[in-house]
Structure formats: C-alpha cells, structure tokens
N, C-alpha and C positions, 0 to 999 in steps of 0.2 A: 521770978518769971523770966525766962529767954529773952533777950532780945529779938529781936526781928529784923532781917532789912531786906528789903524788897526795890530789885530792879527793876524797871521796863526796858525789855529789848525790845518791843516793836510799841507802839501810839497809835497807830494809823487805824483804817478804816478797812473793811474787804480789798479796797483795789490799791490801798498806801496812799502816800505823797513821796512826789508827785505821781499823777495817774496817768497813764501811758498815754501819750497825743497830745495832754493840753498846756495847754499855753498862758494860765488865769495866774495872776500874779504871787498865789500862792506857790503854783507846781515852780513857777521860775525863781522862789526865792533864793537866794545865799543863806539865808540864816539856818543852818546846821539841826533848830531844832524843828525846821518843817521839813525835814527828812524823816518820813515816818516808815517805818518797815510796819507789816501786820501786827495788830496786838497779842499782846504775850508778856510775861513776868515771869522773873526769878525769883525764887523765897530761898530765905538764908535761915532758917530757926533750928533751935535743941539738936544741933549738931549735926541736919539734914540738909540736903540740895533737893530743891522741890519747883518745877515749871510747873506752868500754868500756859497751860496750850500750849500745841505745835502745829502751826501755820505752815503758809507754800517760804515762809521767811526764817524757818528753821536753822536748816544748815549756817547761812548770814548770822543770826545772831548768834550760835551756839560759837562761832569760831571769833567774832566779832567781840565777842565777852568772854572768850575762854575759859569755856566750861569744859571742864573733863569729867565730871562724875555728875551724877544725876540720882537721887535716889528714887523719884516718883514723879509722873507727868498728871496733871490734872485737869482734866477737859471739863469748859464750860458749856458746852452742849456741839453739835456736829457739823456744825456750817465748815468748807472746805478752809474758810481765811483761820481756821484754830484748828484744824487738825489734818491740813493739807501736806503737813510735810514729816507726817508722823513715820514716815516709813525712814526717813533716815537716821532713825534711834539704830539702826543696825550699827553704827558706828562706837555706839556706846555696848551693844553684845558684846562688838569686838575686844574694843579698850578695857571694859571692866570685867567682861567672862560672866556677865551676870544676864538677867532677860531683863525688860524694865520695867516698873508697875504702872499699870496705869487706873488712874481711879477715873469712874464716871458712871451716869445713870442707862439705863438697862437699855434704853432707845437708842442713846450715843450707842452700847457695845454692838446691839445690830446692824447699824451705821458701820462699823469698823468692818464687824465682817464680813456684809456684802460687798463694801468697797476696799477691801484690804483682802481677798479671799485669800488668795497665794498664803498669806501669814498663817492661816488657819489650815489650809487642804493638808491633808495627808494622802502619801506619805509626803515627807515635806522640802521643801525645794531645798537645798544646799543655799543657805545665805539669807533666806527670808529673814523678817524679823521675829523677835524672839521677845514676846509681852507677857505676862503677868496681868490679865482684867480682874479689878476688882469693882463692884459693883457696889453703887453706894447712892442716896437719893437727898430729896433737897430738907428731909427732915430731922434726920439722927447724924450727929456729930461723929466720924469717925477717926482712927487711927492709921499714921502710915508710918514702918518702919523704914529705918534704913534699910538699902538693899543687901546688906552684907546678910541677911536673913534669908535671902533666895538664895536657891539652886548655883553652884558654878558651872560653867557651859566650858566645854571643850572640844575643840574645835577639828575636824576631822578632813583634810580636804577629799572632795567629790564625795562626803556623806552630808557635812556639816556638823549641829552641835551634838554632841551626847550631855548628859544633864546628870549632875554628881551631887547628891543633895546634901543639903550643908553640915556640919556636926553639931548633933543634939544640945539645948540648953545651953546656945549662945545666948547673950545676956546682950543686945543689941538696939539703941537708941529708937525713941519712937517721939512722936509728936500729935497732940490731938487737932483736928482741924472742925469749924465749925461752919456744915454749907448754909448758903441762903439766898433761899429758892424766889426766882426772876420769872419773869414770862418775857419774850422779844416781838410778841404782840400782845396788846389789853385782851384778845380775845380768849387768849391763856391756850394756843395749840404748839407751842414750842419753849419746854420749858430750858431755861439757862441757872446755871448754877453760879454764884458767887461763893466764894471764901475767907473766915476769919482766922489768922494767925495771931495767937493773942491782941495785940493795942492794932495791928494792922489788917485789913478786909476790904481785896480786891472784887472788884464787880464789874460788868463789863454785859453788851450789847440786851440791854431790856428796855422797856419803856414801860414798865410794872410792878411794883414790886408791893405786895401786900400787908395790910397795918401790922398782920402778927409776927413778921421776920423782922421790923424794926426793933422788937426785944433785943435780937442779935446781936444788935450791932451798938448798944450801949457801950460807954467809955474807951471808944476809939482814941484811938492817937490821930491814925489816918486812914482814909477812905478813897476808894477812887469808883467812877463810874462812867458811863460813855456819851458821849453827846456828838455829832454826826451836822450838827445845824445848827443854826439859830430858831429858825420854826418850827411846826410840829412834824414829827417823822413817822411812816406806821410802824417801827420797830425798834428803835432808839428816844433816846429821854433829847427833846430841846435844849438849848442850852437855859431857859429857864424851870425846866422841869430839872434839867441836875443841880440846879443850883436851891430849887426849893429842897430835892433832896439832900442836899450838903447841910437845912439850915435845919430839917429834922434830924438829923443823924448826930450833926454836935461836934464833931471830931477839933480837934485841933487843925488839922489841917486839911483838903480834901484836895483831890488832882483830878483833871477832866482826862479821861483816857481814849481811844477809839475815837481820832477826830479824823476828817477828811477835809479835802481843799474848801467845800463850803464854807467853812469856816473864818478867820481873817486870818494872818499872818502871827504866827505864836509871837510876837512882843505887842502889836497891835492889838489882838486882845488878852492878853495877859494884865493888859493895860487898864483893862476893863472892869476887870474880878473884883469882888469884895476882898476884904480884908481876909486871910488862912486859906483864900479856893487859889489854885495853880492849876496850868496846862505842866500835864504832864509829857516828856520827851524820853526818845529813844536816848538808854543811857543813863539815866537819870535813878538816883537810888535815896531812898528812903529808909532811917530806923526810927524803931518805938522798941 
C-alpha cells in the first residue's frame, strides 16, 4: 500500500488565530503553533498532490508550503472559511496548462456556481478560472487521477484558454479515496464530507457522525477531527465529544484540527490529552 503523508496548512477555525481585535491570551501568543491560518490539508499518496479545501487562506498556504502542482482539490462542504479562496487555483491553469479538479457533492457545485458565476458564464471572461467539477457523495468511494489526464489549456491573450485534449490511452496514476459522510449540525441540514487515504482520514467541522461510517474508518493509523471549544457547540464536536470520537475510531494516533482562541494555548492543553490525541498545527505533517 502507498504511503501517505498529509500536511496541515491551516488548524484554525472560520475567523483563524488570532482573530482580528482580540486581545485573549491565546490571539497574543508567541508560540508559533497558535498561529492558525483556515483549515486545510495537503495529501501526498500513489504518486498524486491532493488539497482538501481552499479557504480565504489559500494563496498563504500554497506559497507558504510551496506547492506547485496540484492534482485535485476536495471540498468538505461550502462554507466560505474552505472554499473562499478557490478562485486563486487560476494560478495553477497558468503554471501547469491544465484546469483543476475539483471533487465535491452536488450542493457544494451549486454553491460554486452561484458564487463563482464569472467561472462558469459564457462566453468566458479571458482569465477566469478554469475547473474540472466532479461530483461525488458521502456514500461510494471514488477515484481521482492525476491531472496529466486533462485537457492542456493554452493560453491566448485577449481570448484566453483554448482546450487541447490529451492523447488517447495515457496510462496515468490514480488513487482511490473513501468519503465519510458528517452532518455540521445533529439536525442533519448540512452535510460535510470527510476522507480516507489508506491508514490516514481527515474530518473536519461536524458534530455527527453516524454508527454506520465508523466501518470506515477501521484500522487507521491517524485521524483528525474538529473541536472549536471545550463545551458543547451547535456545529462542531466539544473537545470531549472529539476525544470520545478518538476512543471509538482506535487510530494510533488522532489530531484535534479546526481549533479557535476558545480553546487554551496549544502546549497548555496539549498538556491535557490522553496518551496518541495531538493538537494538530499549521505545518505539521503526518505519514502512515
């Protein structure tokens, strides 16, 4: 099986750490890892570059981690802190000549393109961005290839791209991914996508998650999930609800992701955790 390793370029919560005005002992730390940009991840597997969300914290992390290729972006559901800065993928049309995939469920793509219309209107603006939607839900495990499978895009100025499709029966790396489906309230109207990369399965802003996706998530290496607080939150897991999730799921190791200032000071309670649970930090990288 692949390896895996998986970065976090952002921790943080919708508004980061620090959050803009305040003064709580968290926002004024020094310690490096309560500097949290928006959450987000990098996947490293079978030979693919694969985000997970693009945040108003995009551009930051992509340069901040020096990423140059990308093969696929994968949105946890539409809130603006994961897909606020999706528009500067035009950067990677440019660099790679390719458009970029995006996977995500059918609600996010309406989301996109009400709020992305420019990307979509025809005829099409010289420079928009240039996406690939594939559509995929929180039940069947899907495949994403590398992008050397699309289309090359070449570049025209005052038209934009023209689109050269690729030559027949490339034989070109792929990777299976397994989602698992969240709700970001108990009452189940906004559904959130997590995902399994072999030993590794990122998850992020729920406070739900249903008995029959924990099949999924058997024989982890590592896991991470979100916690926002210490008490209960209407759309994030407590910090003892993630941690009862940590003690069903089993992993070797599990990482608290999507934290905000409520929280204490990432060594103060890092201090706290059982034995295999971590605050996870911008920067921080993980293999299984």
């Amino acid at each position: 099986m692949n390896e895996t390793t998986l970065t976090f370029l952002g921790t943080g919560t919708s508004q980061g750490v620090p959050m803009i005005g305040c003064d709580c002992p968290v926002c004024r730390s020094a310690d490096p890892r309560d500097k949290r940009l928006r959450a987000s991840a990098l996947v490293r597997t079978g030979g693919l570059t694969v985000l997970i969300d693009a945040g108003p914290d995009f551009r930051t992390q992509m340069l901040r981690a020096g990423v140059r290729h990308l093969d696929a972006i994968l949105l946890t559901h539409n809130h603006k802190d994961h897909t606020g800065g999706i528009d500067d993928t035009r950067s990677f049309n440019l660099l790679e000549a390719k458009p970029v995939n995006i996977y995500c469920e059918e609600y996010v793509e309406r989301s996109l393109r009400r709020e992305y219309s420019y990307a979509f209107a025809e005829p099409r603006y010289p420079g928009a961005p240039e996406w690939h939607l594939h559509r995929i839900d929180g039940q069947h495990p899907f495949r994403v290839q590398s992008n050397a499978a699309e289309e090359t895009l070449v570049w025209e100025s005052g038209y934009g791209y023209h689109h050269v499709a690729p030559a027949p029966g490339q034989d070109v790396p792929e990777i299976e991914v397994i989602p698992i489906q969240g709700w970001h309230q108990k009452k189940k109207d906004l559904s959130v996508l997590g995902f399994r990369f072999g030993k590794i399965a990122y998850l992020t802003d729920m406070n739900l998650i249903e008995d029959g996706e924990f099949e999924k998530l058997r024989g982890l290496e590592a896991v991470t999930v979100n916690c926002v607080k210490r008490g209960p939150h209407f759309s994030h897991f407590s910090l003892q609800e993630a941690l009862d999730f940590f003690a069903r799921v089993g992993a070797r190791n599990s990482y608290i992701t999507h934290l905000s200032h409520q929280l204490p000071r990432h060594a103060d309670l890092e201090a706290e955790l059982p034995e295999g649970v971590h605050l996870a930090y911008d920067g921080l990288e993980i293999k299984a």
